[in-house]
N, C-alpha and C positions, 0 to 999 in steps of 0.2 A: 526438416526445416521447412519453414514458408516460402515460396517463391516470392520474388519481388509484386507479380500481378493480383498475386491473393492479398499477399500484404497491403497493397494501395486499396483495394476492394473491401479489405476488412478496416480499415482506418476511416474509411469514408464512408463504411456503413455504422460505425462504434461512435466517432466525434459528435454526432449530433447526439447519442445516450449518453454522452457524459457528460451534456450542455447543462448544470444547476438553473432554477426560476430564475436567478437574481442576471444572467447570461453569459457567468464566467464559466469557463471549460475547464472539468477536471481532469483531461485526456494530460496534460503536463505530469500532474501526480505517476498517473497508470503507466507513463516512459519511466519516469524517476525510479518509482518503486521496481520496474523491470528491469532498468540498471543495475538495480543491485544486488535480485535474485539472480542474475547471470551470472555476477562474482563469486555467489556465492555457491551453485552450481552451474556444470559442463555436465546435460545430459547424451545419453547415449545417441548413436544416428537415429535411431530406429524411435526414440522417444521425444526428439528435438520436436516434431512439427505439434505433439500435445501441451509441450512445456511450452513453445511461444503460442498456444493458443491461449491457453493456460494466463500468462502474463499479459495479454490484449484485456481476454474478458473477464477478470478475476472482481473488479471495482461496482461489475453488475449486479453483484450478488445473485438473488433469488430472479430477477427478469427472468435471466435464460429457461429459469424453469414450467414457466409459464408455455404453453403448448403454442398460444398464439403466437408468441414472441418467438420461441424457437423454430416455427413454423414460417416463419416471417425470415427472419437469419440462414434458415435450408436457401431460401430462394432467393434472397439478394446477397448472400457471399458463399455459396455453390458449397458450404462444409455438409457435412451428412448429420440425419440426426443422432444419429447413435454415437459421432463424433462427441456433437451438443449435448447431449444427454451425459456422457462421461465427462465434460466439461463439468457442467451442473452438480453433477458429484465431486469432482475435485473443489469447487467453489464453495459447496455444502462444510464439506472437511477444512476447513484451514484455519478454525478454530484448535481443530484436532489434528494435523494432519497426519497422513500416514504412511505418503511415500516422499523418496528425496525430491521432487520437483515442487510439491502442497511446502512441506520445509521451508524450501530455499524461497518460495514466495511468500508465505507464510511471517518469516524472518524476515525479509525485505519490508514486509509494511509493518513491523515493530518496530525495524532501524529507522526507516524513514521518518516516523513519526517519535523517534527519541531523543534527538538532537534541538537543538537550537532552533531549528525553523520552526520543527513540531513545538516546541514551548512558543514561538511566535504566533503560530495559528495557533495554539489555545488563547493566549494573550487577545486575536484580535476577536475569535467568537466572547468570549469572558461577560464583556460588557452586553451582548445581545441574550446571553442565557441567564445572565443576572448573577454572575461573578465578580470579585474582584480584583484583582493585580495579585494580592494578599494570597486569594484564598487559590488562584492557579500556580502560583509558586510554592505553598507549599504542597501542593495537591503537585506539582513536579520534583519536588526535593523528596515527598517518599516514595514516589513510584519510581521503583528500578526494579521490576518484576525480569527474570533470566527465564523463559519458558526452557521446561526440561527438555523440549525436539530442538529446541535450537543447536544449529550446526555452529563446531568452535571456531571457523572463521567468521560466525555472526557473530558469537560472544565476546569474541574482541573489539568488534564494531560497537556496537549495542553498549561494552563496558565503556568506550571512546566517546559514542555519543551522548549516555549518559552523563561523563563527567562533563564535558561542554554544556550541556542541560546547567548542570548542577552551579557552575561555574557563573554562567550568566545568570541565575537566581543568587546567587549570593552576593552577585554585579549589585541587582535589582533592590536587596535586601540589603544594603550598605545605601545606596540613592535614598532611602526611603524612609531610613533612620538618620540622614544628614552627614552619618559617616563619611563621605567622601569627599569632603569641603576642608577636612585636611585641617 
């Protein structure tokens, strides 16, 4: 596990890399989705302190791979590099993953971004990447991809979110054909 003093050390060296141009902070996201990889797995003692690093820096992607960047995180949050290096491969993988922690995170930011909010964020980027209302609902009414590593406590999640998804597009798609005026 983390101690409490690395954890404050790693959050206060992480919150300003997850700061987006526009200056809102994705570090909200990177707890969310850690929530739920934790539900979704209880690693061993001896594996706890890579799974929550794991769940910290997972939203960085390729950064940590960078020698200066990782060279830079050695020395303002005291982890090793070979820590960081095993990071960067677990980060690598999670398209693919291949052990239960890459999984359980892995599944955590498909659920996350399955549900209802996830349809809200594509709703509100839609209009900025030149979509519209139409064309993210139905682009959310066919995707209900089950990746085959998902753990069966995710795929009950993920079948839940999914129908909330699904649920409030058919909300949207009644609004929009007048249907609801009764």
């Amino acid at each position: 596990m983390i101690d409490e003093a690395l954890r404050k050390r790693l959050v206060a060296f992480l919150q300003p890399l997850y700061q987006d141009l526009d200056g809102v902070s994705r570090f909200e996201e990177i707890e969310r989705v850690a929530a739920i990889a934790r539900r979704l797995y209880t690693p061993a003692s001896n594996d706890a302190r890579a799974f929550e690093l794991l769940l910290l820096f997972h939203g960085l992607g390729k950064w940590i791979e960078k020698i200066g960047n990782r060279s830079r995180a050695v020395l303002v949050t005291g982890l090793s590099d070979d820590e960081l290096r095993a990071l960067a491969g677990s980060i690598r993988r999670l398209d693919a993953p291949s052990s239960d922690a890459e999984r359980a995170l892995a599944a955590a930011i498909v659920i996350d971004s399955a549900g209802v909010r996830g349809l809200a964020e594509r709703l509100s980027r839609a209009r900025r990447e030149g979509s519209s209302v139409m064309d993210v609902v139905r682009d959310a009414l066919a995707d209900a991809i089950v990746p085959e590593w998902m753990p069966e406590a995710g795929r009950k999640w993920l079948a839940a979110r999914y129908e909330a998804r699904r649920e409030m597009c058919r909300g949207i798609l009644r609004e929009m054909a007048s249907e609801d005026l009764g």
